[in-house]
DRENPAZA-202815 format. One line per 4 residues: number of its first residue (from 0); their letters; for each residue x, y, z of C-alpha. Coordinates in nm, 3 decimals. Example, Ala and Ser with C-alpha at 12.3 -4.5 7.8 and 13.67 -1.06 7.14 Angstrom:
DRENPAZA-202815
0) AS) 1.230:-0.450:0.780 | 1.367:-0.106:0.714
This chain:
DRENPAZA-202815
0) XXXX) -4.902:-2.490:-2.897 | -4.533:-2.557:-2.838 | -4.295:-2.282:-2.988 | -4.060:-2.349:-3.247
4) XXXX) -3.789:-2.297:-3.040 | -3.964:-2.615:-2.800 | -4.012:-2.835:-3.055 | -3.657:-2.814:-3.149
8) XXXX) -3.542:-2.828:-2.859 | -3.716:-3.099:-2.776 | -3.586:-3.285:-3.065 | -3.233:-3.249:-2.969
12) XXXX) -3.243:-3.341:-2.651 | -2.987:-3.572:-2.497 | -2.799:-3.721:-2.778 | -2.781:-3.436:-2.998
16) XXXX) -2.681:-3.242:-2.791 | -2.431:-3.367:-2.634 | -2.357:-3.487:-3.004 | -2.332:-3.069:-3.012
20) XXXX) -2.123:-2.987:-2.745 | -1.868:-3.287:-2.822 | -1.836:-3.079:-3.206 | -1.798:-2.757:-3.022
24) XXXX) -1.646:-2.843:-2.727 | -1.818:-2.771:-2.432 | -2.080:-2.992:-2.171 | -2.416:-3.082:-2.268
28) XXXX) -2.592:-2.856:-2.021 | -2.399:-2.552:-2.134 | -2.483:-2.642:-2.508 | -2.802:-2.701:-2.403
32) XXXX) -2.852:-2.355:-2.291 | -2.623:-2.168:-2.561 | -2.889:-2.376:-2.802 | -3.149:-2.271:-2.601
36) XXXX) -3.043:-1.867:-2.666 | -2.912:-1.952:-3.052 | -3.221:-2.074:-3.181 | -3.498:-1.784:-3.056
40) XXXX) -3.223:-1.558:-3.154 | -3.209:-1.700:-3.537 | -3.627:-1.711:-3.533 | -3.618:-1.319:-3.459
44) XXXX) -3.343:-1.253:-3.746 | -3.546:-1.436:-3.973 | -3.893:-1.276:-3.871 | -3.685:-0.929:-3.875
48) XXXX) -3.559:-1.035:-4.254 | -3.909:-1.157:-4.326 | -4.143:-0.864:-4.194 | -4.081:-0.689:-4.561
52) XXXX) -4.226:-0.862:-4.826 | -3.904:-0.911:-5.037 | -3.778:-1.101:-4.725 | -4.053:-1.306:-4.680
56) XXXX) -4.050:-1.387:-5.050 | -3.692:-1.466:-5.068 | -3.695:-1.685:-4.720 | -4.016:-1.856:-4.901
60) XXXX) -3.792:-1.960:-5.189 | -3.518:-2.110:-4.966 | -3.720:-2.294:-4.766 | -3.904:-2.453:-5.033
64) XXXX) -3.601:-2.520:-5.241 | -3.334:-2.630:-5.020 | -3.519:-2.644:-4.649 | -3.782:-2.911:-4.668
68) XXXX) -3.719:-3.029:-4.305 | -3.568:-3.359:-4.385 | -3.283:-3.220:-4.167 | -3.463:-3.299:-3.893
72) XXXX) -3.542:-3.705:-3.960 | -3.158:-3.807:-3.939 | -3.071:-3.537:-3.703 | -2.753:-3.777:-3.594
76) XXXX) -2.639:-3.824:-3.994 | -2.676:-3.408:-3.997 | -2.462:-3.424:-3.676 | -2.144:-3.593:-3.804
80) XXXX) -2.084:-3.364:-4.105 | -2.260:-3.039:-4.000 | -2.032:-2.830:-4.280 | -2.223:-2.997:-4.562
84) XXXX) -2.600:-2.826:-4.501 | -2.391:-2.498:-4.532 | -2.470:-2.319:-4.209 | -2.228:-2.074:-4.261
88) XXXX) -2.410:-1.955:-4.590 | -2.761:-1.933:-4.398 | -2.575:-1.708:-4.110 | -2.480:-1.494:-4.394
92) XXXX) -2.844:-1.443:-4.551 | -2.979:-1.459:-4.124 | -2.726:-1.213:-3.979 | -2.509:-1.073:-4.239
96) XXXX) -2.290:-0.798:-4.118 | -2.425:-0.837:-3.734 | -2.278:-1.172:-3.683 | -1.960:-1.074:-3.513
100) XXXX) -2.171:-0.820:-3.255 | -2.440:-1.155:-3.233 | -2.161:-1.386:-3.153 | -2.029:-1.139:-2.912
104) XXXX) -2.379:-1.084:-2.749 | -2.424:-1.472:-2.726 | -2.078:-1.498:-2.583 | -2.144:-1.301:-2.287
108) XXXX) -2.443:-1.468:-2.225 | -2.334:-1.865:-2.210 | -1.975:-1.894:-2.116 | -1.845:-2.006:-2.480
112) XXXX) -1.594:-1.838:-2.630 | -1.653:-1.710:-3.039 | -1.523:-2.033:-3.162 | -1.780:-2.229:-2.972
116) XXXX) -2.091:-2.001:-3.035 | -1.990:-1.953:-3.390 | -2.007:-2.330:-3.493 | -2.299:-2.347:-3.277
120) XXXX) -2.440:-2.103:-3.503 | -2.351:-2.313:-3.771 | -2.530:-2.582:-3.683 | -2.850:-2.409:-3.510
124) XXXX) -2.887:-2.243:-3.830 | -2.989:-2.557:-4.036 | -3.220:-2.724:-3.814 | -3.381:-2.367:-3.760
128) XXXX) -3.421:-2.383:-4.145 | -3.522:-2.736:-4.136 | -3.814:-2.681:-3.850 | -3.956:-2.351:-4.081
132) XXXX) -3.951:-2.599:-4.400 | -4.168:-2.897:-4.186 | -4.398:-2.658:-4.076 | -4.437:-2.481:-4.432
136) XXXX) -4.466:-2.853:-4.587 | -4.757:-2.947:-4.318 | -4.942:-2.635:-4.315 | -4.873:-2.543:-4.697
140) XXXX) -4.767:-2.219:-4.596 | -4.732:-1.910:-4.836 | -4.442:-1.637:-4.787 | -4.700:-1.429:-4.581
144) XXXX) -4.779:-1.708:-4.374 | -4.425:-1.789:-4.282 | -4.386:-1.449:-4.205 | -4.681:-1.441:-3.980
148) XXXX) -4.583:-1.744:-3.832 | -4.218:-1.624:-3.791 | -4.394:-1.272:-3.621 | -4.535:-1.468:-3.324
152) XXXX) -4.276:-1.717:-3.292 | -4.092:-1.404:-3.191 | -4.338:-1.247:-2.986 | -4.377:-1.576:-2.812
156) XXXX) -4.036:-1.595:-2.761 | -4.015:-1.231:-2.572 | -4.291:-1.266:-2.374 | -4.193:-1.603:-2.236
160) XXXX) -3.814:-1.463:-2.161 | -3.841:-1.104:-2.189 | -3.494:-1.051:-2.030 | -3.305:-1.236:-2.271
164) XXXX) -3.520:-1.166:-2.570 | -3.511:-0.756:-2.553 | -3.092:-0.824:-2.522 | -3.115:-1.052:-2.815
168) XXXX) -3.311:-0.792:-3.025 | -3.081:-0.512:-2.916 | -2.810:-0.701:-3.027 | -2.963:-0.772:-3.392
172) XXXX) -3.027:-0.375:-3.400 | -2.676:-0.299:-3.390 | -2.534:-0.159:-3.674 | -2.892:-0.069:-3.834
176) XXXX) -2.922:0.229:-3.911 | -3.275:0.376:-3.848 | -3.498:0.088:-3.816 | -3.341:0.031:-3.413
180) XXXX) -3.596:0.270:-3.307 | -3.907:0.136:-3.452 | -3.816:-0.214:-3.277 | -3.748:-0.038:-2.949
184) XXXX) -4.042:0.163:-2.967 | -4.240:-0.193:-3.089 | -4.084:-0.336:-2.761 | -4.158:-0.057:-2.529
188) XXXX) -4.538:-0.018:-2.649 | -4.588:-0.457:-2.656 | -4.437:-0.367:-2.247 | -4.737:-0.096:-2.198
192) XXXX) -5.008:-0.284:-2.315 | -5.003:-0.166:-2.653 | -5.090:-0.440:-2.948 | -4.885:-0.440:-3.219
């Protein structure tokens, strides 16, 4: 089964993204891959915010009231006036205080500058909203199922580009107090063989 991540991307491909890189500035392949490192990055913030039960409860709620993947049928009408599905707003609830060290992290990784990556944010955020709410409309998932669901979309993610993936992660641990080491020690015993 195709990832989240594929499925998105495979959505966007060629006119919305270039659609993408005209809003942000920058070439279609180097949007492509910037998208291609923003959206598994906002699918392991959101399984991070949704591995406690009050995060899965409250991501539940937003999907089902404001994310019912509609988005995603007039990707084009979404693309011409990005502000208005209030990406900015989901960043907040996603990344809250570790957006600046995310953009940063991203930054180094694509070639765009914090301008770029932060309205690419801002528009990765929605559709990544949009593509939970489809798949919680099809199935009829529950809060624990779109945590579950979130869980091995990130697992998925690592093991098919563990490089990129393990910086990504150490990048959302920034600024945590505490819980860094649990992930790291997650990470290091998913490496040995060890099933989490």
């Amino acid at each position: 089964m195709d990832t989240l991540t594929q499925q998105l991307l495979r959505q966007l491909a060629g006119g919305a993204v270039s659609q993408i890189g005209q809003k942000i500035g920058a070439d279609e392949q180097t949007t492509n891959s910037a998208m291609a490192a923003a959206i598994p990055l906002l699918i392991s913030a959101l399984a991070k915010n949704a591995s406690e039960p009050t995060g899965a409860q409250a991501l539940y709620q937003a999907v089902a009231k404001d994310h019912d993947g509609s988005i995603l049928n007039n990707v084009e009408g979404f693309l011409g006036n990005p502000q208005a599905a209030n990406g900015a707003g989901i960043l907040n609830h996603v990344l809250g205080s570790q957006q600046p060290t995310v953009t940063q992290g991203l930054t180094k990784n694509t070639g765009l500058n914090s301008a770029q990556i932060s309205l690419l944010l801002q528009i990765a955020a929605p559709l990544v909203m949009g593509m939970l709410g489809k798949q919680q409309k099809q199935a009829g998932l529950d809060a624990n199922d779109l945590s579950g669901l979130l869980g091995s979309e990130k697992q998925m993610a690592e093991e098919s580009n563990p490089d990129m993936m393990s910086t990504l992660n150490s990048l959302l641990d920034l600024n945590k107090d505490g819980s860094a080491l649990d992930d790291i020690l997650g990470i290091a015993g998913k490496l040995f063989g060890g099933k989490k």
